[in-house]
C-alpha positions in Angstrom: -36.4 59.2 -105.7 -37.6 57.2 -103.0 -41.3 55.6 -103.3 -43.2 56.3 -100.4 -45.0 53.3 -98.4 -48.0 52.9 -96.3 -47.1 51.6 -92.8 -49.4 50.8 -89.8 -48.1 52.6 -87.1 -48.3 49.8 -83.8 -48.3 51.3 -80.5 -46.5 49.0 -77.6 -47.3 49.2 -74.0 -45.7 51.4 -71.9 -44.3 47.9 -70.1 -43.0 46.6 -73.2 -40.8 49.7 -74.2 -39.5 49.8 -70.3 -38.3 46.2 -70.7 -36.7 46.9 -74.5 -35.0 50.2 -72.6 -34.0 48.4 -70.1 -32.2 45.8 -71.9 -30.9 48.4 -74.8 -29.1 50.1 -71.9 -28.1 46.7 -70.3 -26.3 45.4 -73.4 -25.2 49.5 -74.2 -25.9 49.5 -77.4 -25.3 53.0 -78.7 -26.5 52.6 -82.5 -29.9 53.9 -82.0 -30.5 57.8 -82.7 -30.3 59.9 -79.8 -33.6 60.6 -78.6 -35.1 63.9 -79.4 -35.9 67.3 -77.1 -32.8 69.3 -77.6 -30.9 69.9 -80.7 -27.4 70.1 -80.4 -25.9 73.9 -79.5 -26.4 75.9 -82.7 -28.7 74.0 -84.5 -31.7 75.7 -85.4 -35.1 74.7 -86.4 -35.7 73.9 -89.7 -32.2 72.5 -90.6 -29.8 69.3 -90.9 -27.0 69.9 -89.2 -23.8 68.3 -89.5 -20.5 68.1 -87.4 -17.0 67.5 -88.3 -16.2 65.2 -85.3 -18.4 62.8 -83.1 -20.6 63.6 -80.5 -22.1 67.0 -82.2 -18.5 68.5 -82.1 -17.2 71.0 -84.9 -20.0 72.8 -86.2 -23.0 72.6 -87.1 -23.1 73.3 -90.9 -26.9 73.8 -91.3 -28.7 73.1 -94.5 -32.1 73.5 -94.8 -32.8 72.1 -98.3 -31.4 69.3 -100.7 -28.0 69.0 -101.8 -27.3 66.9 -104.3 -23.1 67.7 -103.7 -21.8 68.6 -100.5 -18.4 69.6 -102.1 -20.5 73.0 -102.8 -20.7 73.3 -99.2 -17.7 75.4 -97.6 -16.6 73.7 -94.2 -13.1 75.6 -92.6 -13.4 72.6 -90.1 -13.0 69.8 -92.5 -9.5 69.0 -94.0 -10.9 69.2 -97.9 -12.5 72.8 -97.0 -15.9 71.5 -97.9 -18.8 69.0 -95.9 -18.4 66.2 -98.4 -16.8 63.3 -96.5 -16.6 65.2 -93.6 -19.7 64.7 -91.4 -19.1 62.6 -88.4 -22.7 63.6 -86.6 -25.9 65.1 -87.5 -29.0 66.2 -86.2 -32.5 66.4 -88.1 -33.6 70.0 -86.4 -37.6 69.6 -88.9 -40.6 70.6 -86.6 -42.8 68.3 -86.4 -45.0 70.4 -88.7 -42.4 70.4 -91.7 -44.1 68.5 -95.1 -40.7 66.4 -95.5 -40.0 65.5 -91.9 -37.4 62.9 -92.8 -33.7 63.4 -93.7 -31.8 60.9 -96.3 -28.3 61.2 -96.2 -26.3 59.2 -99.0 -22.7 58.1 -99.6 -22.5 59.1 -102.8 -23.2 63.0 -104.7 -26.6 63.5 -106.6 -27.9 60.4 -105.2 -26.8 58.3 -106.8 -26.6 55.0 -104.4 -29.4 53.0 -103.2 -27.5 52.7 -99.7 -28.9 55.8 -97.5 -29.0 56.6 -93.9 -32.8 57.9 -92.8 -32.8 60.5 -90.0 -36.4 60.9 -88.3 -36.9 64.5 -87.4 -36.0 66.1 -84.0 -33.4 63.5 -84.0 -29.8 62.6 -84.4 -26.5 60.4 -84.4 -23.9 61.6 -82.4 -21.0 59.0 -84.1 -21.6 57.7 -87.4 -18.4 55.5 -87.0 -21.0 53.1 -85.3 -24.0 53.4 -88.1 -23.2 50.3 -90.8 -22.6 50.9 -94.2 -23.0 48.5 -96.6 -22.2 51.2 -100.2 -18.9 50.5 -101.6 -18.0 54.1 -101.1 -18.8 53.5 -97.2 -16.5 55.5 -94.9 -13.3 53.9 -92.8 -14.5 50.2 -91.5 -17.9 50.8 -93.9 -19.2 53.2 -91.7 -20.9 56.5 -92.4 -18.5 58.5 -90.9 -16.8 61.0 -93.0 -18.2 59.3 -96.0 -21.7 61.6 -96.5 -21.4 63.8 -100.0 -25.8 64.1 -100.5 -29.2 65.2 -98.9 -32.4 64.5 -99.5 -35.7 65.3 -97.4 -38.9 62.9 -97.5 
């Protein structure tokens, strides 16, 4: 579904990411993934995992592969029973050996917006009511939060 594109990968001096981490934290700005080493309690290696309320709460639901439907996904936690529109934090649990290292997550079932949120591997968001959305079937103030119904892995 996606098309795959060559990147050069540009390494910045240990001085210049100091000075953007400095000022990221000075401005606390809390959009950007929460850094890697330790998955969230649960989540095992190989997996998505997904949480019903912010900050990694209410779960995880695991899912190693592609869904094109989360409503086939049984979640007691969420009020519709299922993970579709219920995801309000996720974790990418891939090893860094895994083919398809990056998770896609998109608004709509079977794929079938252009709008998607990319999640690098060994990474997460712990509130998606503060990752824009700009899919007209974006959660509450067109956010991601509780508005996820599809996987994919690249």
């Amino acid at each position: 579904m996606l098309q795959r594109q060559k990147f050069r990968i540009l390494r910045p001096s240990t001085t210049a990411v100091l000075g953007i981490v400095s000022v990221v934290t000075l401005l606390g700005v809390s959009s950007i993934p929460a850094n890697a080493a330790t998955a969230p309690s649960g989540c095992n290696t190989g997996y998505a995992c997904f949480f019903a309320d912010a900050n990694f709460k209410k779960g995880p639901y695991s899912v190693a592969g592609t869904e094109s439907n989360f409503q086939t996904i049984n979640a007691k936690l969420c009020p519709s029973g299922t993970l579709n529109d219920c995801i309000s934090s996720v974790w990418n649990n891939k090893s860094s050996a895994a083919k398809y290292p990056y998770l896609y997550l998109f608004v709509s079932a079977n794929w079938a917006d252009t709008t998607y949120l990319k999640v690098p591997r060994q990474q997460g968001f712990n509130d998606l009511s503060k990752k824009q959305c700009t899919h007209t079937g974006c959660g509450p103030n067109h956010t991601y939060n509780d508005a996820i119904s599809s996987n994919e892995w690249h």
